[in-house]
py3Dmol code that shows the C-alpha trace and the ligand (Angstrom):
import py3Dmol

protein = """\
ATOM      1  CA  UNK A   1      33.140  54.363 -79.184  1.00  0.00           C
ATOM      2  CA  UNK A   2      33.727  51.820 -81.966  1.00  0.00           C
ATOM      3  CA  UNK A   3      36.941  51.478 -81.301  1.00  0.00           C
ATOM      4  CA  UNK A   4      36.086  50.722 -77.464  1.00  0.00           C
ATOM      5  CA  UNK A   5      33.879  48.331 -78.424  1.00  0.00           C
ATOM      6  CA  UNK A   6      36.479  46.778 -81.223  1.00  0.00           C
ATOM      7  CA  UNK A   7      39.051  46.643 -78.078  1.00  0.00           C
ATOM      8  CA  UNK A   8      36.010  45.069 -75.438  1.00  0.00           C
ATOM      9  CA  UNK A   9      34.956  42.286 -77.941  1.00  0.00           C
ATOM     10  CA  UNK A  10      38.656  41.640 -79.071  1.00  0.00           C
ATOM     11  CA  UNK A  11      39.113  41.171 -75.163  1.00  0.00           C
ATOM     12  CA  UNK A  12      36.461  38.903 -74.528  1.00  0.00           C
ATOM     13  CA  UNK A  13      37.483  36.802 -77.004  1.00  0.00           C
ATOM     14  CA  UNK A  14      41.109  36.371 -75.415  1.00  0.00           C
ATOM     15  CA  UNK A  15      39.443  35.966 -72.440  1.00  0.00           C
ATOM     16  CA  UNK A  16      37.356  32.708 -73.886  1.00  0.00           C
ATOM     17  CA  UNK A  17      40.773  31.456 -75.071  1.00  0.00           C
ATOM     18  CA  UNK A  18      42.554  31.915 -71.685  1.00  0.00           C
ATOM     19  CA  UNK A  19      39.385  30.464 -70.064  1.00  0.00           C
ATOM     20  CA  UNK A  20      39.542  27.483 -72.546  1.00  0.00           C
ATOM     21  CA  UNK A  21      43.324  27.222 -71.704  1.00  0.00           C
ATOM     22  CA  UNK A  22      42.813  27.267 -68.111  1.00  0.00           C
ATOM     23  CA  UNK A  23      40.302  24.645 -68.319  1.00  0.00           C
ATOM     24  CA  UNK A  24      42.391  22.253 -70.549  1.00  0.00           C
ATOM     25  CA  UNK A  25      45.552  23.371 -67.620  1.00  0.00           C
ATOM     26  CA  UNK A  26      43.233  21.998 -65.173  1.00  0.00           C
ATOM     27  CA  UNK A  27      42.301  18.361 -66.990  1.00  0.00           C
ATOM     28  CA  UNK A  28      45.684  17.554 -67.553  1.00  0.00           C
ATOM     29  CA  UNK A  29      46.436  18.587 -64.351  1.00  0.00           C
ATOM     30  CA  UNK A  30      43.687  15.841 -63.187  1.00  0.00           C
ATOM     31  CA  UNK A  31      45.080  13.672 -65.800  1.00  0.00           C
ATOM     32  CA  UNK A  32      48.462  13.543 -63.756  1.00  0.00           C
ATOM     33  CA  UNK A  33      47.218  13.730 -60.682  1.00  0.00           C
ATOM     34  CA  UNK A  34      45.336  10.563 -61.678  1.00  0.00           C
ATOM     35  CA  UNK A  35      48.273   8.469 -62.862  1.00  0.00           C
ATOM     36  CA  UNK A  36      50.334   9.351 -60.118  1.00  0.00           C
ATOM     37  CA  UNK A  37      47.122   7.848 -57.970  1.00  0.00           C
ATOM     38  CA  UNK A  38      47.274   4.712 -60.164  1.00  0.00           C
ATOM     39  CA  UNK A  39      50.810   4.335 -60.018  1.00  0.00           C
ATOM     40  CA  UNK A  40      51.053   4.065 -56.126  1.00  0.00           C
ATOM     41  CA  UNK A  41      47.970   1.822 -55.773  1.00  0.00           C
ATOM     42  CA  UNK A  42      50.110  -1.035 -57.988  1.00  0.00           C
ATOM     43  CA  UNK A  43      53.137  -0.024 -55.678  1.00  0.00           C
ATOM     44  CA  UNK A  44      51.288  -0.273 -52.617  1.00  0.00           C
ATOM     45  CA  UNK A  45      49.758  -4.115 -54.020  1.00  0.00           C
ATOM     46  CA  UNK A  46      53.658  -5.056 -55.055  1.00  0.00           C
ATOM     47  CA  UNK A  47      54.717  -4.126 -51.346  1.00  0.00           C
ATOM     48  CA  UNK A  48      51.845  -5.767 -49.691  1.00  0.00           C
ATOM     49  CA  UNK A  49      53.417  -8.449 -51.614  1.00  0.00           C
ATOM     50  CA  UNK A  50      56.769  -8.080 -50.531  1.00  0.00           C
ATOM     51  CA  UNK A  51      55.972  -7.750 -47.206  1.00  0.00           C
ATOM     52  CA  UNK A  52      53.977 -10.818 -46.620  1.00  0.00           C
ATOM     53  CA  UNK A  53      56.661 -13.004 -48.878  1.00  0.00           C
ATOM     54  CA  UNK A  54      59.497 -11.562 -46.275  1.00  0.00           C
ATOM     55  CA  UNK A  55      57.397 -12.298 -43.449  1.00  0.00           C
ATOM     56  CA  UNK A  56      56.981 -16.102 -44.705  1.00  0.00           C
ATOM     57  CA  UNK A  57      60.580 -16.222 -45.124  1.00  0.00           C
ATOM     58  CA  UNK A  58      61.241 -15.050 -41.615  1.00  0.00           C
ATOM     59  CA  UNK A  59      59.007 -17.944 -40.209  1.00  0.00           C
ATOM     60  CA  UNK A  60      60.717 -20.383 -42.383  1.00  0.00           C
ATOM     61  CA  UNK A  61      64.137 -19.362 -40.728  1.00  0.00           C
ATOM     62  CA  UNK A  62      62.224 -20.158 -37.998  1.00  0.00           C
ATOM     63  CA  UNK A  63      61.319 -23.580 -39.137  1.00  0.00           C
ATOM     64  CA  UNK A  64      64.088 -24.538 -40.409  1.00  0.00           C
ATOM     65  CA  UNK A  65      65.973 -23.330 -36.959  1.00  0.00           C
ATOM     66  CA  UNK A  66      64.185 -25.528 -35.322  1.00  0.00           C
ATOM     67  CA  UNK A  67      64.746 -28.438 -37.705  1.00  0.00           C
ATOM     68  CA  UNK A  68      67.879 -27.884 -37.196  1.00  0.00           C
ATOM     69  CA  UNK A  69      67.418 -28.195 -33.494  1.00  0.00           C
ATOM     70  CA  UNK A  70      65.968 -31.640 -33.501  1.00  0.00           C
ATOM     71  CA  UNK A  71      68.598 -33.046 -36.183  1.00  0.00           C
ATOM     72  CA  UNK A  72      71.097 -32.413 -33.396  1.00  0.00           C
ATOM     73  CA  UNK A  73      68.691 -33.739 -30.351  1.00  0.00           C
ATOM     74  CA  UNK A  74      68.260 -37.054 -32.059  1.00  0.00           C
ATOM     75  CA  UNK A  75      71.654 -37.483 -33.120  1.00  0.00           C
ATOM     76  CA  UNK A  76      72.570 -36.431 -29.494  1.00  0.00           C
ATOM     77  CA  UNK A  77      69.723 -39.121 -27.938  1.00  0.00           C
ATOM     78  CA  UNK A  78      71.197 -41.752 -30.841  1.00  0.00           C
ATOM     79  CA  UNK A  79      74.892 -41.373 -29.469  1.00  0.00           C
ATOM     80  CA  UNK A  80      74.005 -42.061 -26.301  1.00  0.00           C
ATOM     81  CA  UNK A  81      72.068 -45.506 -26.823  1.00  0.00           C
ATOM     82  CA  UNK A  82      75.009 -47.791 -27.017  1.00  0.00           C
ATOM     83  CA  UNK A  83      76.331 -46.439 -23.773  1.00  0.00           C
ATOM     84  CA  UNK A  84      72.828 -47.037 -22.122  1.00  0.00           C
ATOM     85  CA  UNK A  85      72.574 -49.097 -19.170  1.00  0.00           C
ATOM     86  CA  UNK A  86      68.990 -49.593 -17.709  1.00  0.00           C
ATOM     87  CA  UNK A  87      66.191 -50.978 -19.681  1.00  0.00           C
ATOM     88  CA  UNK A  88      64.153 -48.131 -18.234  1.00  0.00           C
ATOM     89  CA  UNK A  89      67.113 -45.591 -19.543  1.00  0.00           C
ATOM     90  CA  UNK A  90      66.844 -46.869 -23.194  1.00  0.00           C
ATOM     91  CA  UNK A  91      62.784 -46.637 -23.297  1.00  0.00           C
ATOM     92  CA  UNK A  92      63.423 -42.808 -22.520  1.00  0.00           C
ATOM     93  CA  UNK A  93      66.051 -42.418 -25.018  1.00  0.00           C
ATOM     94  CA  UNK A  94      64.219 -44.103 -27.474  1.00  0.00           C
ATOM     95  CA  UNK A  95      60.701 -41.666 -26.556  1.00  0.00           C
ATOM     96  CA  UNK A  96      63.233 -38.826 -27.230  1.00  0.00           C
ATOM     97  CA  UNK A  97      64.093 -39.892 -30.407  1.00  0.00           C
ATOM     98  CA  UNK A  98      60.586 -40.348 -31.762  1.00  0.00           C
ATOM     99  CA  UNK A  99      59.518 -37.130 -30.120  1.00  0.00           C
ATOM    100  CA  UNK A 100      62.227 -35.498 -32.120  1.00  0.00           C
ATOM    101  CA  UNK A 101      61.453 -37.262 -35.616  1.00  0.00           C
ATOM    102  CA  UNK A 102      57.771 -36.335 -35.537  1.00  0.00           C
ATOM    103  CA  UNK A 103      58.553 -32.753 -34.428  1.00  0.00           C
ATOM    104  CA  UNK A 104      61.229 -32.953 -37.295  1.00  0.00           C
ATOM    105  CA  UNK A 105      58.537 -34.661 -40.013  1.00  0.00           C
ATOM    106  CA  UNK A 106      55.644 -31.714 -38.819  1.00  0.00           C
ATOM    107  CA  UNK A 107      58.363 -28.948 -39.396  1.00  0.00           C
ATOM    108  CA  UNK A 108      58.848 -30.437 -42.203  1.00  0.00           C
ATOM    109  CA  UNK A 109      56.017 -30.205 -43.459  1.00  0.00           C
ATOM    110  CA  UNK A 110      55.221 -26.817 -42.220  1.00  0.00           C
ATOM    111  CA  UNK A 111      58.736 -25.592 -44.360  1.00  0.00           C
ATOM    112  CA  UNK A 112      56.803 -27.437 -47.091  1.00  0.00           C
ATOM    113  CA  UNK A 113      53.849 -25.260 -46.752  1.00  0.00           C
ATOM    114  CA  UNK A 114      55.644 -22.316 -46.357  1.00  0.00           C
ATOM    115  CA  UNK A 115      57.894 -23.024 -49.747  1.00  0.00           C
ATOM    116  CA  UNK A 116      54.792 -23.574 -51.754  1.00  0.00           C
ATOM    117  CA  UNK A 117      53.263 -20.189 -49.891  1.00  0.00           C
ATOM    118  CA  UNK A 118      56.109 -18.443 -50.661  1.00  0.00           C
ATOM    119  CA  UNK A 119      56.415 -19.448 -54.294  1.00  0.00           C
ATOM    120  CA  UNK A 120      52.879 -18.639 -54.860  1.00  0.00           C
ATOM    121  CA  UNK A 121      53.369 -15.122 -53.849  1.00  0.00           C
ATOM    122  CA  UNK A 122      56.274 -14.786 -55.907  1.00  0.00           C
ATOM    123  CA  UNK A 123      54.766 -15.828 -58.933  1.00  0.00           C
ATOM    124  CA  UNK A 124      51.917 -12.896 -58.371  1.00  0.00           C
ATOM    125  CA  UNK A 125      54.944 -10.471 -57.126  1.00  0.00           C
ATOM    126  CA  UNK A 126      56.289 -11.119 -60.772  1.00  0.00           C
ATOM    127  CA  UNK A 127      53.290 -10.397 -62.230  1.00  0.00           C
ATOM    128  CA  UNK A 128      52.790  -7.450 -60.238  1.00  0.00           C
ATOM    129  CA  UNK A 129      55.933  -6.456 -60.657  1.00  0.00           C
ATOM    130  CA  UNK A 130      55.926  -6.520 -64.618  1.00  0.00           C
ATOM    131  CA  UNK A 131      52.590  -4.458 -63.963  1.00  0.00           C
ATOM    132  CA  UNK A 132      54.079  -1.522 -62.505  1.00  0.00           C
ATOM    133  CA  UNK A 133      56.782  -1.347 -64.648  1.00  0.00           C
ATOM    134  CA  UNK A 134      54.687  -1.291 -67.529  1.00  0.00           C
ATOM    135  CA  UNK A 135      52.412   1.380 -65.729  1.00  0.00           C
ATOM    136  CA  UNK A 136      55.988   3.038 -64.558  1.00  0.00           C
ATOM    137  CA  UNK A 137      56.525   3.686 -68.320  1.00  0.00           C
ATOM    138  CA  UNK A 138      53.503   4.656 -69.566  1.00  0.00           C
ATOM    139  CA  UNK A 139      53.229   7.041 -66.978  1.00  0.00           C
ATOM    140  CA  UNK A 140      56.462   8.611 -67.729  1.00  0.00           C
ATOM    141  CA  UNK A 141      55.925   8.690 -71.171  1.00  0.00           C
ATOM    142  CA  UNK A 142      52.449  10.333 -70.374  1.00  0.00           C
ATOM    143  CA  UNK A 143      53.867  12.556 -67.696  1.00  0.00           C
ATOM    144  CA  UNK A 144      56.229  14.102 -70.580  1.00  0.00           C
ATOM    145  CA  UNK A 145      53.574  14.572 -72.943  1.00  0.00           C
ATOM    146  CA  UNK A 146      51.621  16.453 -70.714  1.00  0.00           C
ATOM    147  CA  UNK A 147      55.017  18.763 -69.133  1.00  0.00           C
ATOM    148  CA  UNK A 148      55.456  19.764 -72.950  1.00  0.00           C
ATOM    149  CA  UNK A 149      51.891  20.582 -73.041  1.00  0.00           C
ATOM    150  CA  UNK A 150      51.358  22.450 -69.618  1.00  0.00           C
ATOM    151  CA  UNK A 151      54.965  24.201 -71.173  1.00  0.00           C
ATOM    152  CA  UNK A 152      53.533  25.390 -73.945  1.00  0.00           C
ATOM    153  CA  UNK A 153      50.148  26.014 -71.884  1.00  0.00           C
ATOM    154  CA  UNK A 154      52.309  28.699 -69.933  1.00  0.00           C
ATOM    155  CA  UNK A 155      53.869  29.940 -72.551  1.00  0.00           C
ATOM    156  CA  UNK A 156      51.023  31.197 -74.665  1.00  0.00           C
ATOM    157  CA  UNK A 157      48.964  32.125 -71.024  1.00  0.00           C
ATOM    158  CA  UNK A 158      51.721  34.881 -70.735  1.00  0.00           C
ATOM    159  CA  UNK A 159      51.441  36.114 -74.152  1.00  0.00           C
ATOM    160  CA  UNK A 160      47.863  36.373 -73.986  1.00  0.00           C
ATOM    161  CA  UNK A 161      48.025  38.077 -70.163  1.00  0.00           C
ATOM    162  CA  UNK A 162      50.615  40.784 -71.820  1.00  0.00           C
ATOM    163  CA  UNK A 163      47.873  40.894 -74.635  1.00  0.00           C
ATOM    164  CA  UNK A 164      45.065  41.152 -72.276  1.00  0.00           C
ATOM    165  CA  UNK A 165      47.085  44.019 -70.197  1.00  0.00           C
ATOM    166  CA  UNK A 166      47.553  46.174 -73.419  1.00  0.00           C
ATOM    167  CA  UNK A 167      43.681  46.079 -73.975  1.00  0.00           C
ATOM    168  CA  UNK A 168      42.713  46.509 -70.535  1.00  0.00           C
ATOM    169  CA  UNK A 169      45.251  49.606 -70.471  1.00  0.00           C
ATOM    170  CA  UNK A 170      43.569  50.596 -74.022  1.00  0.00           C
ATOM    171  CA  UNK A 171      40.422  50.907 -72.021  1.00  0.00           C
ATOM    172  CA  UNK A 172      39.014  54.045 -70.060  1.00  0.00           C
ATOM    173  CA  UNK A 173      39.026  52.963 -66.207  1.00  0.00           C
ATOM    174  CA  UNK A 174      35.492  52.768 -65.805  1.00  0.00           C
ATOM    175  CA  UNK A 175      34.556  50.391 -68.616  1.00  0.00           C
ATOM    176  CA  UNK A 176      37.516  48.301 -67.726  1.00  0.00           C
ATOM    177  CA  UNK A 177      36.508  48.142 -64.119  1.00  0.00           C
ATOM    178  CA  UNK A 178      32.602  47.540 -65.018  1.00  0.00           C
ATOM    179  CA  UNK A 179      34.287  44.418 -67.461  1.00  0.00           C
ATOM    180  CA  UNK A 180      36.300  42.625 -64.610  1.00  0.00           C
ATOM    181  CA  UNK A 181      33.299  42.845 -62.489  1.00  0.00           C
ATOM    182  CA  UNK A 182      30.866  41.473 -64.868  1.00  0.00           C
ATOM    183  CA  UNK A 183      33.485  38.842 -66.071  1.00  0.00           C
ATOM    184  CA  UNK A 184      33.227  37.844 -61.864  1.00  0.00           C
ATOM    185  CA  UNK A 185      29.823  38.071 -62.025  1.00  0.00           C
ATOM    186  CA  UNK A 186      28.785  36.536 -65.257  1.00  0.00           C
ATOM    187  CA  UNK A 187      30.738  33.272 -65.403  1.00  0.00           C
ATOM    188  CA  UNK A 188      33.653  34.853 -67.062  1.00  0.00           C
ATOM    189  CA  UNK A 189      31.227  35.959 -69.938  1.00  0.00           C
ATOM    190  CA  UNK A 190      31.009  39.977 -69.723  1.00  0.00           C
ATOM    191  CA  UNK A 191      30.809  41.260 -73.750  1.00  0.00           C
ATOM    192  CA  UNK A 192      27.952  39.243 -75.924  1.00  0.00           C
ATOM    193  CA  UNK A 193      27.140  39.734 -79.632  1.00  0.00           C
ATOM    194  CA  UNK A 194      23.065  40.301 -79.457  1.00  0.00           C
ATOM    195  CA  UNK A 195      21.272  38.840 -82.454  1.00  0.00           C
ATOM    196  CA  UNK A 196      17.556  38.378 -83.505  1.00  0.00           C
ATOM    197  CA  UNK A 197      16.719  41.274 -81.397  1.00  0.00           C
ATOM    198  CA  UNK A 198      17.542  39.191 -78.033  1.00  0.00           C
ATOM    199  CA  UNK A 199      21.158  39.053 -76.069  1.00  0.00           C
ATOM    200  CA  UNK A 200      23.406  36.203 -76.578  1.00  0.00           C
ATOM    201  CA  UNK A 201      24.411  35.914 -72.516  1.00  0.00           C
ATOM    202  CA  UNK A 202      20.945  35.326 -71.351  1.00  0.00           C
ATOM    203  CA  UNK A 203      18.616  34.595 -74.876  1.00  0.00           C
ATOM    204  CA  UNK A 204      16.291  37.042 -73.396  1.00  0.00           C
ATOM    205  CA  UNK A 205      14.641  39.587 -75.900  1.00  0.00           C
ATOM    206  CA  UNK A 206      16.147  42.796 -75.811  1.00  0.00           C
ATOM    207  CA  UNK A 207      13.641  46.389 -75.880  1.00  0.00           C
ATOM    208  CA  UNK A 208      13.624  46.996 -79.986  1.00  0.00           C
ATOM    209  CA  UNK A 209      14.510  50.204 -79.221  1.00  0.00           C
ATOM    210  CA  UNK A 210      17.762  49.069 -77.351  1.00  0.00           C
ATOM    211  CA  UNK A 211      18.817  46.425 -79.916  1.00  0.00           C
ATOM    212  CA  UNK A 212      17.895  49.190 -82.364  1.00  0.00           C
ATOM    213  CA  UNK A 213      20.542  51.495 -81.377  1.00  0.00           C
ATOM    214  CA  UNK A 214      23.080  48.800 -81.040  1.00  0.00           C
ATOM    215  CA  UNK A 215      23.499  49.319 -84.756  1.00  0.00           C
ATOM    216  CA  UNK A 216      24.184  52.976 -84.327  1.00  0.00           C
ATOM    217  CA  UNK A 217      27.764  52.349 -82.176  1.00  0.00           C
ATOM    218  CA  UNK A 218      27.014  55.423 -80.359  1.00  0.00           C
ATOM    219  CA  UNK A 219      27.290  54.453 -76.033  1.00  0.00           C
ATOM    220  CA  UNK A 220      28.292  51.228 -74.811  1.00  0.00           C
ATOM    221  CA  UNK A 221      25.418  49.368 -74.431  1.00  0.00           C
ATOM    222  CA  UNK A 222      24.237  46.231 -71.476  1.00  0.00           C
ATOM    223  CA  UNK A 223      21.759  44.004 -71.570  1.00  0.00           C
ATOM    224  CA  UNK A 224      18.504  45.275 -68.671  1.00  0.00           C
ATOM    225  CA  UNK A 225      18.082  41.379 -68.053  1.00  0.00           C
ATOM    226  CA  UNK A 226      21.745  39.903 -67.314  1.00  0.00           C
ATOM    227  CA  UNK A 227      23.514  43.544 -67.573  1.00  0.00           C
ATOM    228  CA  UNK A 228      25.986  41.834 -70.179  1.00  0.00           C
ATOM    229  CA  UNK A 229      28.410  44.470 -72.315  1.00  0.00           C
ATOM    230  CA  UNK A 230      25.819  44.182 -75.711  1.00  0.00           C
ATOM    231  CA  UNK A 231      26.756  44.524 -79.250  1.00  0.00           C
ATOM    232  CA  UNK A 232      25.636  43.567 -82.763  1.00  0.00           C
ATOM    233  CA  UNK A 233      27.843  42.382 -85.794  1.00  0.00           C
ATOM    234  CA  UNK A 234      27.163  44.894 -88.063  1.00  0.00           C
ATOM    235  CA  UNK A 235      27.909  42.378 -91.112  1.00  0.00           C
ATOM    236  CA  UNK A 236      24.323  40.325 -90.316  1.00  0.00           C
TER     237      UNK A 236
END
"""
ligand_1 = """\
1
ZN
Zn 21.534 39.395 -71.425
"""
view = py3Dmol.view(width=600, height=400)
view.addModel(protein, "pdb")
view.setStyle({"model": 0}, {"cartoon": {"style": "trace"}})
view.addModel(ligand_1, "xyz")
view.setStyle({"model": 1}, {"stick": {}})
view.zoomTo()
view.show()
């Protein structure tokens, strides 16, 4: 019986570890979940950024198209003044021409804005840029920290699961059966040390008579209140 209850403790407690382990797994999980979360809201910003700066350079093609459009029509409409004949004729011409040079001088300015647009993005695309590159590295540096980590995580989850196989098998099938269940039931917490006369699962007072014979190792004893695997440390 002692040594039942030596093997039940003993499993508990590399239970608690896994448990601990699991949840630690599970943060850095978050952890790089996070980051990668982080790291594709600054890529999505730097190719807003792209996007609208490519889509200002497209219009300015446009612009500048059409600038180039109206060089030729007034250099066309100029050409043709000395050959002129009619009075009426040249007053046309002439309209063309100015129609052309203050299409020209708006476009112009329009290219202007667009310059100025476009450099103002750019500047903030650096920026951005530099950001995610910086996050980019910090990430990756992170991201290898925590690999080693989960690593090592794994590695010490399947020592302690061949451990926790040779102490289940160590067990007789009905107290390793009523353990799973009350490690289900019981938050993962199914063997408690009882102290004071009460039971360290719940803190509720145990019968004195119960905690009583807790010192005598003779059955395997639970708690009436939260049904707990109880026990005492005989050293106290
Ligand atoms: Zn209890």
């Amino acid at each position: 019986m002692q040594e039942q209850l030596h093997t039940l403790i003993t499993l508990q407690e590399l239970d608690n570890t896994i448990n601990s382990s699991l949840r630690e797994r599970k943060v850095l999980s978050e952890e790089r979940a996070g980051l990668a979360t982080e790291q594709e809201r600054v890529k999505a910003l730097v190719d807003e950024l792209q996007k609208q700066i490519d889509s200002l350079e497209e219009q300015r093609a446009e612009l500048s198209n059409a600038l180039t459009r109206e060089s030729a029509n007034i250099l066309r409409a100029e050409n043709r003044l000395p050959e002129i004949k009619t009075q009426k004729e040249y007053v046309a011409v002439l309209k063309e021409i100015d129609t052309a040079k203050r299409i020209t001088k708006e476009k112009q300015d329009q290219v202007k804005a667009k310059d100025e647009a476009i450099a103002a993005l750019a500047e903030d695309k650096t920026e951005k840029d530099e950001a995610f590159a910086a996050l980019s590295a910090k990430v990756a540096q992170r991201n290898a920290e925590i690999a080693a980590q989960l690593d090592s995580f794994d590695q010490e989850m399947a020592e302690k699961n061949e451990h926790r196989t040779k102490l289940l098998k160590k067990l007789p099938a009905a107290v390793r059966k009523r353990y799973q269940m009350l490690l289900d039931r019981r938050a993962g917490l199914a063997v408690v040390a009882a102290r004071d006369g009460a039971c360290l699962g719940c803190n509720m007072q145990l019968p004195p008579q119960l905690f009583n014979s807790l010192f005598l190792l003779q059955a395997i004893e639970s708690c009436p209140h939260c049904n707990r695997l109880i026990y005492v440390n005989q050293d106290n």
